[in-house]
Residue, then its C-alpha position, 0 to 999 in steps of 0.5 A: x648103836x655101832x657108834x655108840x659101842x665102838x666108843x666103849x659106851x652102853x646101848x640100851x634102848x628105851x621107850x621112855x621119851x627123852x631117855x638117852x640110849x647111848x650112856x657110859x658104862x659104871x667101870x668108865x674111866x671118865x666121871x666121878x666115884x664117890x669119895x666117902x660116906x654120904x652126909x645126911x643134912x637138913x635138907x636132904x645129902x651131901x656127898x664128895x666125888x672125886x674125878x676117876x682118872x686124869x682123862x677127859x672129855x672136856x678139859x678144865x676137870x675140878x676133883x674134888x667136887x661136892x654134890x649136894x640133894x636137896x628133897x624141896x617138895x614132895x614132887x621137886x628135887x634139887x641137886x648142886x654141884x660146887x667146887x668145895x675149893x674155891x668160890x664160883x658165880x652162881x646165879x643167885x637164885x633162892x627156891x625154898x620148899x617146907x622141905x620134905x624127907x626122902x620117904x616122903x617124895x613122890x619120886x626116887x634118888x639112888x646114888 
């Protein structure tokens, strides 16, 4: 816990299995704020992040990024993330689900 909030960061511990107890605070300077409105799609949302400050944990930061929520099943979520600049290998891999709403999963997004 020291560590953990000697680094800025926020503890918070949880019995929830596999949940992280060391995390970045919301006012962070690393990370990514959402630049804009929310799109709703077809398939579930879109929206464009951009990196908050020039600091970075790992280098090599793309800004702006695209997150991209796709609601499959009731019970499967997808998200991607992609440079809307420039064109990446993605494994191509296609999941289709009936596509099903927000309202309509068994689970919840907030962003």
């Amino acid at each position: 816990q020291e560590a953990c909030e000697a680094r800025g960061c926020t503890w918070c511990s949880t019995d929830v299995p596999n949940a992280p107890w060391c995390f970045f605070p919301e006012d962070s300077p690393y990370g990514y704020s959402r630049a804009g409105n929310i799109e709703k799609t077809d398939k579930g949302w879109r929206v464009t992040l951009n990196k908050r400050q020039s600091l970075s944990l790992f280098g090599n930061d793309i800004s702006p990024i695209v997150l991209e929520v796709e609601f499959q099943t009731k019970d499967r979520l997808r998200f991607r993330l992609y440079d809307p600049n420039k064109q990446r290998f993605e494994v191509p891999l296609k999941i289709e689900g009936p596509g099903v709403t927000a309202e309509e999963a068994n689970y919840e997004v907030e962003l």
